[in-house]
C-alpha distance (Angstrom), angle and dihedral (degrees) to the residues before:
residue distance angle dihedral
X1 . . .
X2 4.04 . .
X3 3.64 101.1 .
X4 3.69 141.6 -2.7
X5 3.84 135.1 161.2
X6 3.89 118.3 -129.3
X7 3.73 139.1 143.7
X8 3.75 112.2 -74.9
X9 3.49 85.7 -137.1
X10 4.20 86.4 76.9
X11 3.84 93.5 47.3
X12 3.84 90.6 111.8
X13 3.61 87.0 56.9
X14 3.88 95.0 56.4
X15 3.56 98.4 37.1
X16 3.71 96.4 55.2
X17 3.94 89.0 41.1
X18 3.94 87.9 43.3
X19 3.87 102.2 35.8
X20 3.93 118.6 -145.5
X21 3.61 97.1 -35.2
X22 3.70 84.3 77.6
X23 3.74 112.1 107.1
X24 3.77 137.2 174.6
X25 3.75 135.3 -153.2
X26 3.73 111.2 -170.7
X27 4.06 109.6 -141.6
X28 3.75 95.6 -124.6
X29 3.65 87.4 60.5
X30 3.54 85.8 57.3
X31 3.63 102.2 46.6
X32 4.25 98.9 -88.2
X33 3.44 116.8 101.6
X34 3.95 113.9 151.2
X35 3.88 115.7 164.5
X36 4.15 107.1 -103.2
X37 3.90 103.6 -165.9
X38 3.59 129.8 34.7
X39 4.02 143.6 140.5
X40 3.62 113.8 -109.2
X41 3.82 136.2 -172.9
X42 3.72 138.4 -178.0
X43 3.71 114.0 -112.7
X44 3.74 99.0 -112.7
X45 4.02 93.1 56.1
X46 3.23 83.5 50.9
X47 3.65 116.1 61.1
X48 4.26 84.6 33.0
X49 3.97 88.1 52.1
X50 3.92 105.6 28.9
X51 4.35 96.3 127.9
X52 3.96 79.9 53.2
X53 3.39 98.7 43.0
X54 4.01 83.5 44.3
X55 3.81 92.5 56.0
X56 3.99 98.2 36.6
X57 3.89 89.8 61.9
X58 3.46 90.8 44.1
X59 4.07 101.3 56.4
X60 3.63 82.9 36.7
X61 3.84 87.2 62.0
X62 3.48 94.9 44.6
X63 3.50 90.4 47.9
X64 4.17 96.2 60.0
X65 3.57 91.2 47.3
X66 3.82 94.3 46.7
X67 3.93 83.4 56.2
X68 3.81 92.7 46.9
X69 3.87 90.1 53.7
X70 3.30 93.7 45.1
X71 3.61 118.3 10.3
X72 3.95 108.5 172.5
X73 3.69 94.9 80.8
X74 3.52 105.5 49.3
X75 4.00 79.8 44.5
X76 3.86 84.3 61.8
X77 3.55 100.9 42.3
X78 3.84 82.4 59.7
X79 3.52 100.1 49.5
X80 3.40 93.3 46.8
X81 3.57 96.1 50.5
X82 4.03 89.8 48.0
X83 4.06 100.0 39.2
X84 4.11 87.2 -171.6
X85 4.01 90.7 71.7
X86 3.48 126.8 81.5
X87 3.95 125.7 -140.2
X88 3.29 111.4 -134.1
X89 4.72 87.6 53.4
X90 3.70 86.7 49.5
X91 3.80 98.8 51.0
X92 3.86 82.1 49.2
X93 3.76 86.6 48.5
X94 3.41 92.9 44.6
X95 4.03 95.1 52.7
X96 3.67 89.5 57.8
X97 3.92 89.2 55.2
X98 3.55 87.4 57.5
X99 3.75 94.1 50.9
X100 3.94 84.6 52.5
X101 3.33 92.9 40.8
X102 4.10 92.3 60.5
X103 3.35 126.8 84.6
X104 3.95 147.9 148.0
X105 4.26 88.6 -93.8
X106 3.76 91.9 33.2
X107 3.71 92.5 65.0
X108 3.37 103.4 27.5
X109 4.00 115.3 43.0
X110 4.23 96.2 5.9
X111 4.08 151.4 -23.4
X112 3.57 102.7 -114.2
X113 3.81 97.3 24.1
X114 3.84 120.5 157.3
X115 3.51 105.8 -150.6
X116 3.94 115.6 -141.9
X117 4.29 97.2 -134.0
X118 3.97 90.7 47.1
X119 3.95 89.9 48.3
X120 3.36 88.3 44.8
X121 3.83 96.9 54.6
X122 4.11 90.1 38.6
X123 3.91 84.1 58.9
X124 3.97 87.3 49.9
X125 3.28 96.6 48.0
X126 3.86 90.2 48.8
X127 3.67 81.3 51.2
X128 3.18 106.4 55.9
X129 3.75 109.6 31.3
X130 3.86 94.1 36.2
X131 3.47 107.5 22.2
X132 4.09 140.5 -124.8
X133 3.42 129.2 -118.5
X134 3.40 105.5 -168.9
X135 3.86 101.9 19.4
X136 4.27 107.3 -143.3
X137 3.64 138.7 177.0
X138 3.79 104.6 -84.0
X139 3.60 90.7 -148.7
X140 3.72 83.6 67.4
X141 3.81 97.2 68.2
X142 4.52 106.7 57.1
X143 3.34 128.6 21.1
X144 4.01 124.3 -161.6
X145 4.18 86.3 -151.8
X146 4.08 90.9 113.9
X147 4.12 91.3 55.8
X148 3.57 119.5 124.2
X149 3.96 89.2 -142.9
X150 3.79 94.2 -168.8
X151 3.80 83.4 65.6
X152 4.26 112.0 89.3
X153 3.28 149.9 158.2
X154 3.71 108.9 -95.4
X155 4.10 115.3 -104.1
């Protein structure tokens, strides 16, 4: 194999399948960098369900950085929710999420934090390779109001 795109989260799986001629280029170290995970909600549940919506984002916070502290629970929890997965991949898995997971915003302003210049240049990218219909501000479309911003990703 030459080339193939995956999550980086699977690396360990290619690598040991692969040996050391396995590398890996991460796409914002080639200029790509588009968000991957994120909590969305239509408009209307929002502004009925904002205190919910407030307190959602929040545990959810505190729940990724409980699992970057200590990982081997929430590893556990997911095994044992999903009997066909095996501990010790998933905490290898899950390691790689955390690499993914850190960033300059994530560990200084917030975990979960969509920064305005890398929305901005998703939305172009969008843009330009896919196409718009009805171009909009992109800053219309997320917000980062329901971050606990004392809640990081360790440095």
């Amino acid at each position: 194999i030459d080339i193939t795109t995956s999550f980086y989260n699977l690396h360990h799986v290619f690598q040991r399948e692969l040996g050391d001629d396995m590398g890996f280029l991460a796409w914002r170290d080639a200029g790509l960098n588009p968000y991957g995970n994120s909590i969305i909600v239509n408009a209307k549940f929002l502004e009925a369900n904002r205190p919910l919506i407030d307190r959602f984002v929040k545990v959810t916070q505190r729940a990724f950085r409980a699992c970057v502290d200590k990982p081997e629970p929430c590893v556990q929890a997911l095994v044992d929710a999903n009997g066909a997965l095996k501990f010790d991949n998933e905490l290898q898995n899950w390691k790689l999420v955390e690499v993914l997971m850190s960033d300059k915003f994530s560990r200084e302003v917030a975990l979960g934090i969509h920064e305005d210049k890398r929305m901005q240049d998703d939305y172009e990218l969008v843009r330009d390779y896919i196409g718009i219909d009805k171009p909009f501000d992109v800053k219309s479309v997320y917000t980062n109001e329901f971050l606990d911003r004392s809640i990081r990703m360790p440095k």
